[in-house]
N, C-alpha and C positions, 0 to 999 in steps of 0.2 A: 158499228163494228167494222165494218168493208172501209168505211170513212179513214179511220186510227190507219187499216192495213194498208191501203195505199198511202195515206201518211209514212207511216214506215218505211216502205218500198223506198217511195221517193229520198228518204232521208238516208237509206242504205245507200241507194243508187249514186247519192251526192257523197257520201263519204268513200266511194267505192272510188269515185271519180278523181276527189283531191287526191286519195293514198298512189292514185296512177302517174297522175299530174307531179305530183311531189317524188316518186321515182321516176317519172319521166326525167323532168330538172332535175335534178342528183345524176343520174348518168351523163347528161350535157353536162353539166358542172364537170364532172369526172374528162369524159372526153376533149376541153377546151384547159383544163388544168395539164392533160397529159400533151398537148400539143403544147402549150406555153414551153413544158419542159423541154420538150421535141427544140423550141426554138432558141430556148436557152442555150443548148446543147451546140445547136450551129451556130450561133456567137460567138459560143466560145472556140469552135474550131475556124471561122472566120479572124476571129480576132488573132489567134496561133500565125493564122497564113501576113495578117497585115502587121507580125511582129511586136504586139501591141500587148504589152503585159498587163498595162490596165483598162485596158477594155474584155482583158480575159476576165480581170479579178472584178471588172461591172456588176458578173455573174456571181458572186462569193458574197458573203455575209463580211461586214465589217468589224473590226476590231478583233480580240484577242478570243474570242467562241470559235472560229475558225479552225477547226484541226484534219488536217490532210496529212495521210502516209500517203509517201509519194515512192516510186519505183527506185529511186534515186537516193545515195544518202543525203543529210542525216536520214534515220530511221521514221521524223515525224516532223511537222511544221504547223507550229502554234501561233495564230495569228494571222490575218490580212495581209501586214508587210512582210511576215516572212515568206508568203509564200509566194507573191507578188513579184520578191528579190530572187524568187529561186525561179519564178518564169523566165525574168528577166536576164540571170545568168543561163539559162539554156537559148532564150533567142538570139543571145549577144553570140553564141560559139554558131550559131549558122551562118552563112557567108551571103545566103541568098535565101528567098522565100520560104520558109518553112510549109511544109503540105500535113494536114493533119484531115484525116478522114474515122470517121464513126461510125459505124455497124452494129448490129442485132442490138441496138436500142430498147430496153424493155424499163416504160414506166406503170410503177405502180403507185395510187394518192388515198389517203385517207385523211379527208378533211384540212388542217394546214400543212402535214408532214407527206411527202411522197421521196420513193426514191428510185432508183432506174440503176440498170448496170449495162455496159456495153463494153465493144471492145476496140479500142482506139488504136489508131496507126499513123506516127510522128515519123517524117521523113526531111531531111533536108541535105545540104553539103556543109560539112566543116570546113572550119577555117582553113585547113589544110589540105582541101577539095576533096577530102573522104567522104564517102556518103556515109551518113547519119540515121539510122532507124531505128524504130522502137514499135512493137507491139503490144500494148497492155492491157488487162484485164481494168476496169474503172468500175467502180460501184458510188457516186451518189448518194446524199442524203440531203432534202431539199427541205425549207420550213417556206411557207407564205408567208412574209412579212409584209403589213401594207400592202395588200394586194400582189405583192410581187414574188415569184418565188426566186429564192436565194439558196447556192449550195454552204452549208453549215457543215459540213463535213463527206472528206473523196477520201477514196480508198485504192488506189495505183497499184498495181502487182503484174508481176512476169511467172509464166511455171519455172521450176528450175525443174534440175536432172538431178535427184539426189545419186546419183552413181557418181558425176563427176563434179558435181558440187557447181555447175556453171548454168546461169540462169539461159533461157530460150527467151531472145528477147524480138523474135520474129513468129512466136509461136501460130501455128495452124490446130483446129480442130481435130 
């Protein structure tokens, strides 16, 4: 009988071990997915500053599953190439280097789907040496495909002022 119990022991002891081992791995897992996105994230604000619409859209799901509301009109943009066409029409009104910086970064991953929101700030000069800014609210939704995550749909917004019906497009906390 002592024989079975430490049998047992040992055999809890080993299943005690994988269920830790296996939540160990699953928060790395988690941890190395949410930096992926961490890095995604700066691609795509790297690629903004080197004027680069398709090394923005590297980052984006291709073809026509793509759907982004964007701060901007239209009101929505279906598809890879349109939204590609609509970076490309905001890099083309900068005259110079566009700066694009990202803060309060918060990803969250459940298995292939994760998604993050932050708040992003687009700076540059116009063609008519106005400076050019934007503040916006970005929400994210990312799929793994092939190993790789890809945003499958972004969500761009400004607060407005319902008083005066004019969006805050430098908005602060």
């Amino acid at each position: 009988m002592a024989r079975k119990s430490g049998i047992l022991s040992i055999i809890s002891v080993a299943i005690l071990f994988a269920i830790a081992c296996g939540q160990a791995s699953a928060a790395g897992s988690a941890s190395d997915d949410k930096a992926a996105i961490a890095a995604l994230e700066q691609r795509i604000a790297t690629a903004v500053q080197a004027k680069d619409a398709n090394a923005i859209l590297a980052n984006y799901v291709t073809g026509d599953t793509l759907l982004v509301f964007d701060a901007i009109p239209p009101r929505q943009y279906q598809g890879w190439r349109a939204y590609r066409d609509d970076w490309q029409g905001v890099l083309d009104q900068c005259a110079d280097s566009p700066k694009m910086e990202i803060t309060d970064l918060s990803v969250e991953v459940e298995g292939s789907l994760a998604y993050s929101h932050s708040i992003q700030h687009f700076v540059c000069t116009g063609a008519k040496g106005n400076a050019v800014g934007l503040t916006m609210r970005t929400t994210d939704i990312y799929r793994k495909i092939d190993g790789k995550w890809l945003v499958v749909h972004e969500h761009n917004s400004v607060p407005a002022d319902l008083a005066t019906a004019k969006a805050d497009l430098t908005s602060k906390p």
